[in-house]
VEXMIKOL-795481 format. One record per residue (C-alpha): residue number from 1; residue in three letters; x, y, z. Coordinates in pm, whole numbers, always signed. Layout:
VEXMIKOL-795481
+-----+------+--------+--------+--------+
: pos : code :      u :      v :      w :
+-----+------+--------+--------+--------+
: NUM :  Ala :      X :      Y :      Z :
...
+-----+------+--------+--------+--------+
***
This chain:
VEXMIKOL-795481
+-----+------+--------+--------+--------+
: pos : code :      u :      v :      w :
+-----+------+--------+--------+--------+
:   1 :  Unk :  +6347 :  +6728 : +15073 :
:   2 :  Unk :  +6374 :  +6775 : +15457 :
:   3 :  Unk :  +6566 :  +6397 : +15458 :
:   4 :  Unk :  +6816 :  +6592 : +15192 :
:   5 :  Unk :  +6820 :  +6869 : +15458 :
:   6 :  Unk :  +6901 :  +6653 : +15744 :
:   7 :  Unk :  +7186 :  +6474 : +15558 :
:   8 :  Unk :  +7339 :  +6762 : +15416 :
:   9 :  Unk :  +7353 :  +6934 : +15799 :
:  10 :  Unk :  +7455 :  +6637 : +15963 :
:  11 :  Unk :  +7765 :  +6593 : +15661 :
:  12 :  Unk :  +7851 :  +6940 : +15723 :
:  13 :  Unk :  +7847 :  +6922 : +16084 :
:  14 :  Unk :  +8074 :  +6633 : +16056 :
:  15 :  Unk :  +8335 :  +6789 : +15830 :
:  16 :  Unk :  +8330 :  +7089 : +16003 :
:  17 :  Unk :  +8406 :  +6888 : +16349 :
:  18 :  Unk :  +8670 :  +6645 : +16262 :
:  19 :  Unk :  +8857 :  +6934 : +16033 :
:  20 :  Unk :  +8879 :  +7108 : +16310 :
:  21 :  Unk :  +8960 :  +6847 : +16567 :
:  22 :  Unk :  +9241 :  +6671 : +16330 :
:  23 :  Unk :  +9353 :  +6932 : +16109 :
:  24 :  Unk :  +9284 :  +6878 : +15668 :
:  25 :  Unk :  +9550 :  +6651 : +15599 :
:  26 :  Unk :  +9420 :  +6354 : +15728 :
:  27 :  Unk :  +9073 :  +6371 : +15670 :
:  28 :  Unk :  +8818 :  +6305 : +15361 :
:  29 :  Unk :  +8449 :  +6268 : +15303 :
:  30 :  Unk :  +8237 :  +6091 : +15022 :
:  31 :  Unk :  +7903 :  +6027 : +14908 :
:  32 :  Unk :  +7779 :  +5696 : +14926 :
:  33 :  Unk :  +7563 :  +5469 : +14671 :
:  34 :  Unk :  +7434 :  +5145 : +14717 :
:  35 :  Unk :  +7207 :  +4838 : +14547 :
:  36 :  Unk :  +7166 :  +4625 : +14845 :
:  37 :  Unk :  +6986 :  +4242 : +14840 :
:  38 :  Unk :  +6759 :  +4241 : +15209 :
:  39 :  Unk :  +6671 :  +3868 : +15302 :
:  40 :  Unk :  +6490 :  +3695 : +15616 :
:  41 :  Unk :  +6416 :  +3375 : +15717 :
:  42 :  Unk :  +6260 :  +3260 : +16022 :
:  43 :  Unk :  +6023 :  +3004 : +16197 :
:  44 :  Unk :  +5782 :  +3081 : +16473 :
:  45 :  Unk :  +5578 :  +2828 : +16692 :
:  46 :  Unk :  +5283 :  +2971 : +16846 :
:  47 :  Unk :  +5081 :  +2823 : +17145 :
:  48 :  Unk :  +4721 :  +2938 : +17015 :
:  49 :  Unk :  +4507 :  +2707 : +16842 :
:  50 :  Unk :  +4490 :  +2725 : +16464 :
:  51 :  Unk :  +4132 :  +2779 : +16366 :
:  52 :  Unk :  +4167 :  +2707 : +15971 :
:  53 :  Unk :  +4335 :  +2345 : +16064 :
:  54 :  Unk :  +4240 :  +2243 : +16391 :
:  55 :  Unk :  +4562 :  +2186 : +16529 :
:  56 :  Unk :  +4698 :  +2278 : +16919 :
:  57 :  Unk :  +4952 :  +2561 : +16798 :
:  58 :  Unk :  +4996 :  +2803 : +16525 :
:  59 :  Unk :  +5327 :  +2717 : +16314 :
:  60 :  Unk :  +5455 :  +3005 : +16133 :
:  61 :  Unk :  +5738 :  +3037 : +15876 :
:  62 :  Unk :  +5839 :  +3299 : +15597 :
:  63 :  Unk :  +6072 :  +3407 : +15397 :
:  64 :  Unk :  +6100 :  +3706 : +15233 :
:  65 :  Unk :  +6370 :  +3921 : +15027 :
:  66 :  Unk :  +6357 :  +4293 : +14853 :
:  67 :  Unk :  +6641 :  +4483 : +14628 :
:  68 :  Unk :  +6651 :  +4829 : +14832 :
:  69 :  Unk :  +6923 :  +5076 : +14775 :
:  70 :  Unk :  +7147 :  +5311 : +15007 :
:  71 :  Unk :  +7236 :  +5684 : +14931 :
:  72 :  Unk :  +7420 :  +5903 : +15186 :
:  73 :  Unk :  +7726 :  +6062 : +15367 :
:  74 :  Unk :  +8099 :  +5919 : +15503 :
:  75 :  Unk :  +8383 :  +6108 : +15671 :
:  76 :  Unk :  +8728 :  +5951 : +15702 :
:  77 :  Unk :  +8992 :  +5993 : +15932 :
:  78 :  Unk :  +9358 :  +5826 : +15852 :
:  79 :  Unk :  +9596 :  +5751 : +16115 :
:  80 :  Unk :  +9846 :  +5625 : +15883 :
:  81 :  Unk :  +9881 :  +5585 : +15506 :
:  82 :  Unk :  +9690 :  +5197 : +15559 :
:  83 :  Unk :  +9474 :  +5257 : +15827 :
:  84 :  Unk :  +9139 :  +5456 : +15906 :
:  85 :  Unk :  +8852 :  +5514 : +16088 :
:  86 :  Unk :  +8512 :  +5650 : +15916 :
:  87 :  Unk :  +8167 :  +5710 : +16040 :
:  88 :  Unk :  +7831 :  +5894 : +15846 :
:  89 :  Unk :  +7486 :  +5869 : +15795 :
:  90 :  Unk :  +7328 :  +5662 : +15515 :
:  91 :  Unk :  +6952 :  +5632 : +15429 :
:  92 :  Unk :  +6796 :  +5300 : +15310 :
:  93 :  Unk :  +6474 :  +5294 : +15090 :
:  94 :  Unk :  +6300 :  +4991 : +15051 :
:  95 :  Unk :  +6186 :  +4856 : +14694 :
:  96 :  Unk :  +5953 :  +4557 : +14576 :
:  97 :  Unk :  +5976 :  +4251 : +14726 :
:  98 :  Unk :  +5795 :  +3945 : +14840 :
:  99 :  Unk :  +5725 :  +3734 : +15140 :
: 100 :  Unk :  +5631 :  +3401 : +15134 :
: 101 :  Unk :  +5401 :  +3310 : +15453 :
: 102 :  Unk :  +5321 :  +2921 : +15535 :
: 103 :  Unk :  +5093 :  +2889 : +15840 :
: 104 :  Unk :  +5075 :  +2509 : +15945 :
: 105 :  Unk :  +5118 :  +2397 : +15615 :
: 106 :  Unk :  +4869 :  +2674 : +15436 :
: 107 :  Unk :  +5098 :  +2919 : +15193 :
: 108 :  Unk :  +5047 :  +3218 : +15094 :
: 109 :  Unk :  +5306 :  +3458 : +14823 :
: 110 :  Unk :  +5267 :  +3843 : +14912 :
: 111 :  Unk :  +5405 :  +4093 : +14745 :
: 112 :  Unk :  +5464 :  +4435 : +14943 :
: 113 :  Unk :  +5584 :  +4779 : +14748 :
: 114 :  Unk :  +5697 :  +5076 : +15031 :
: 115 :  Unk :  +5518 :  +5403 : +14901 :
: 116 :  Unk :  +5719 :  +5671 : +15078 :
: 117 :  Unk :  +6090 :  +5706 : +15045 :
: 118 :  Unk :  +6354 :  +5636 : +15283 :
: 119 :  Unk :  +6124 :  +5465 : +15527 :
: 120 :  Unk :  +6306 :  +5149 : +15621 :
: 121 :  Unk :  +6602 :  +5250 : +15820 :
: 122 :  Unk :  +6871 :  +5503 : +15861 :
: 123 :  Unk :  +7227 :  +5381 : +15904 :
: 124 :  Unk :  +7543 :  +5490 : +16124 :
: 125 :  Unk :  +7806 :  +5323 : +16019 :
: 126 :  Unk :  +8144 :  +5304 : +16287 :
: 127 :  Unk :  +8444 :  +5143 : +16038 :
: 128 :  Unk :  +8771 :  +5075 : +16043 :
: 129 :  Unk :  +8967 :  +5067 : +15716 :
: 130 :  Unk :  +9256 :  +4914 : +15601 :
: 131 :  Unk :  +9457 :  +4919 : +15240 :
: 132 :  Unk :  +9743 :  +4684 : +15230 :
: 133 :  Unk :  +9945 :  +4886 : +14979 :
: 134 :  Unk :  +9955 :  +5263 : +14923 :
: 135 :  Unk : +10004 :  +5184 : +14536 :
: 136 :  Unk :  +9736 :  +5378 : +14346 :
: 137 :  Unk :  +9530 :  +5092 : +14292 :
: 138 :  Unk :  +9488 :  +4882 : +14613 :
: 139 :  Unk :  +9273 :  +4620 : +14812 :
: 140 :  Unk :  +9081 :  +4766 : +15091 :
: 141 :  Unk :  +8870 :  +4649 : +15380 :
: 142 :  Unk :  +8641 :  +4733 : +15615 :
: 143 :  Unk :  +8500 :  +4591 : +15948 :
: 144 :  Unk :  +8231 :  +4754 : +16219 :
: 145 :  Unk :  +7902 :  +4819 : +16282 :
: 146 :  Unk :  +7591 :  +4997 : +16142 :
: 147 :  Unk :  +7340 :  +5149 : +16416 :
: 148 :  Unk :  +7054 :  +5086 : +16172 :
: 149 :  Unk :  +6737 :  +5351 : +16354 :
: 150 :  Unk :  +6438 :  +5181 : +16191 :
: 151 :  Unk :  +6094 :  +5396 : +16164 :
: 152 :  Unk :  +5754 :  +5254 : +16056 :
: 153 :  Unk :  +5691 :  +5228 : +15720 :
: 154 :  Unk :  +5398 :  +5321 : +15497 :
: 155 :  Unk :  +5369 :  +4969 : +15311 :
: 156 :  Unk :  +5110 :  +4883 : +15011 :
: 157 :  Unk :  +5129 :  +4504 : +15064 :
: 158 :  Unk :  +4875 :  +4381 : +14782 :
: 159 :  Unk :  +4903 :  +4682 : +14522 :
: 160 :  Unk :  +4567 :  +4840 : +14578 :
: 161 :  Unk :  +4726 :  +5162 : +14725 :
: 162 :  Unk :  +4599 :  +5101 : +15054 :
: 163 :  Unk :  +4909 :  +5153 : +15268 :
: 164 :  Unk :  +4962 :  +4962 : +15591 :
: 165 :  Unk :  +5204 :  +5078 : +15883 :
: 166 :  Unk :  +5441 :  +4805 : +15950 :
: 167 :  Unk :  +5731 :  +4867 : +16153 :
: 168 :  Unk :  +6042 :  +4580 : +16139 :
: 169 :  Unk :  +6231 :  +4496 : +16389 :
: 170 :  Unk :  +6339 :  +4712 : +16717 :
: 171 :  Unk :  +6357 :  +5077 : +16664 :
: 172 :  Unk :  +6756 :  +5011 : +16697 :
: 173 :  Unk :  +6957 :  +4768 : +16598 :
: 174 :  Unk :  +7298 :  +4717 : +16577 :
: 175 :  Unk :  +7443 :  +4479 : +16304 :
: 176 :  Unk :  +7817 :  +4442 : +16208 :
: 177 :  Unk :  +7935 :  +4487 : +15907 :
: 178 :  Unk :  +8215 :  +4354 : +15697 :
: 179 :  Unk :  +8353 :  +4501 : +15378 :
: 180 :  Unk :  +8597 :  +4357 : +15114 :
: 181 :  Unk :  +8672 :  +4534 : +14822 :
: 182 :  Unk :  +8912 :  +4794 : +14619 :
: 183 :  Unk :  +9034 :  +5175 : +14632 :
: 184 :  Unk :  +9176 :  +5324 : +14325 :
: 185 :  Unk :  +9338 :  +5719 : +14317 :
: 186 :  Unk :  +9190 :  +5907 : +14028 :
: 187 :  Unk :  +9417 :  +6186 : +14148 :
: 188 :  Unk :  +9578 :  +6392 : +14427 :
: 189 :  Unk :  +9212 :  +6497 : +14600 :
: 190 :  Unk :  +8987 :  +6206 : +14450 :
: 191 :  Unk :  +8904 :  +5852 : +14512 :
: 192 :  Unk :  +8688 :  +5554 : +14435 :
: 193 :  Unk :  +8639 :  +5249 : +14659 :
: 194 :  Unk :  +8410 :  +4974 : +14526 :
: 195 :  Unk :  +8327 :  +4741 : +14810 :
: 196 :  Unk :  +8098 :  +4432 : +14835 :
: 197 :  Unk :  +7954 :  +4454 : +15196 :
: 198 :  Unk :  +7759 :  +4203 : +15433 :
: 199 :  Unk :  +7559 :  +4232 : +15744 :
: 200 :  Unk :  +7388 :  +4007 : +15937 :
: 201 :  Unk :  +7115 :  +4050 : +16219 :
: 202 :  Unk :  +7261 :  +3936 : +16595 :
: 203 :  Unk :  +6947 :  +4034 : +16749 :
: 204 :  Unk :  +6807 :  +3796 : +17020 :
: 205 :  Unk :  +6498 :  +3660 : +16900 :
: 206 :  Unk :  +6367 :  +3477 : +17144 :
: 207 :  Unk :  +6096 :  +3231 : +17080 :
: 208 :  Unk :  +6183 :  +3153 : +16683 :
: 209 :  Unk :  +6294 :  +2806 : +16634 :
: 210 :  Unk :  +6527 :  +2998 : +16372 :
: 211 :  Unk :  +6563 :  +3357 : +16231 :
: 212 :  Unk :  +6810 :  +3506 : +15968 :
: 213 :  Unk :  +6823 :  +3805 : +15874 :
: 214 :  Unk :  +7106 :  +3913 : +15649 :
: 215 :  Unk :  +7198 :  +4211 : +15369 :
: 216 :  Unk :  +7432 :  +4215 : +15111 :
: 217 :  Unk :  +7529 :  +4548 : +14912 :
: 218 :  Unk :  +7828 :  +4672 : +14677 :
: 219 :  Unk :  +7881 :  +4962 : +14809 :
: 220 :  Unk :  +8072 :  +5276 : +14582 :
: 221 :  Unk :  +8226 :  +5551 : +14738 :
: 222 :  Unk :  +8326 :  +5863 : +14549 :
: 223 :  Unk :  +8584 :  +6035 : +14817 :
: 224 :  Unk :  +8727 :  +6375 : +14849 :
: 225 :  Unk :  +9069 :  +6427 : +15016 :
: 226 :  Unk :  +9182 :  +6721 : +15220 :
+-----+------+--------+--------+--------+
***
């Protein structure tokens, strides 16, 4: 419950803010859902000797994807009726996936399951919005940033319940993000955007001959006016 907690302060602490910083009529929050597709590629040459093989360096590629999903908290503030600016906090749990490893030419399929929730990665999304009509059913688009805060997770990689800290990635990372979807008015204080999203990992990584990292999510919003 305490990651309820700390979402349910942090929304409140944001309404409370930008309500009073730029008055009710402008501004609107919504809770956030989800499914998102998490994929990575990448290729690794390593200057150690492989034992198994024989051979002067260690070659090391994988690929690896996992349906996750995304629950959490937005606030919007609208400069004009087409434009806006929102910001939150969203919490990603990881789901089943698989990895497939190939080391010099040996391969090996292994699935991983994440046994505690909401271990993978908080989001903070920074957005700017934009609806090219104000018509009650219009197309809408978004383009940013997430600050994704990634903490080590608790994984069970072969399904004996033996859990295994892994931790992915830097502890921050920032990844942009691109949105392209639809808002429809249910009425005066409600509305509902449906929006198929993409990010994709700009991190340096240094020493992979290649590396792509990339998520893709449709992401529903269920928003409250002021």
């Amino acid at each position: 419950m305490k990651i309820w907690t700390c979402i349910g302060f942090c929304g409140l602490f944001l309404l409370g803010s930008l309500t009073l910083t730029f008055g009710q009529s402008r501004f609107a929050v919504a809770v956030n859902l989800a499914p998102i597709y998490a994929h990575t590629d990448y290729k690794l040459d390593l200057p150690f000797p492989d034992l198994n093989t024989q051979l002067p360096t260690t070659v090391v590629t994988s690929a690896s994807h996992a349906l996750n999903y995304m629950l959490g908290l937005s606030a919007r503030y609208s400069f004009s009726p087409k434009w806006s600016a929102s910001t939150g906090i969203w919490a990603t749990h990881g789901l089943d996936g698989t990895s497939h490893i190939d080391i010099n030419g040996i391969s090996t399929q292994l699935p991983y399951r994440y046994s505690h929730p909401f271990t993978n990665a908080y989001k903070v999304p920074l957005l700017v919005n934009y609806q090219s009509s104000t018509k009650r059913l219009s197309p809408y688009f978004s383009l940013g940033a997430s600050l994704d805060f990634r903490s080590i997770s608790y994984v069970d990689l072969d399904g004996t319940g033996e859990e295994v800290p892994v931790k992915f990635g830097k502890a921050l990372a920032i990844t942009p993000l691109i949105g392209i979807g639809a808002i429809y008015q249910l009425n005066n204080h409600l509305l509902l955007i449906a929006q198929p999203t993409m990010q994709y990992n700009l991190q340096d990584h240094s020493g992979y001959s290649y590396y792509h990292s990339y998520q893709i999510g449709l992401q529903m919003q269920l928003m409250h006016l002021f």
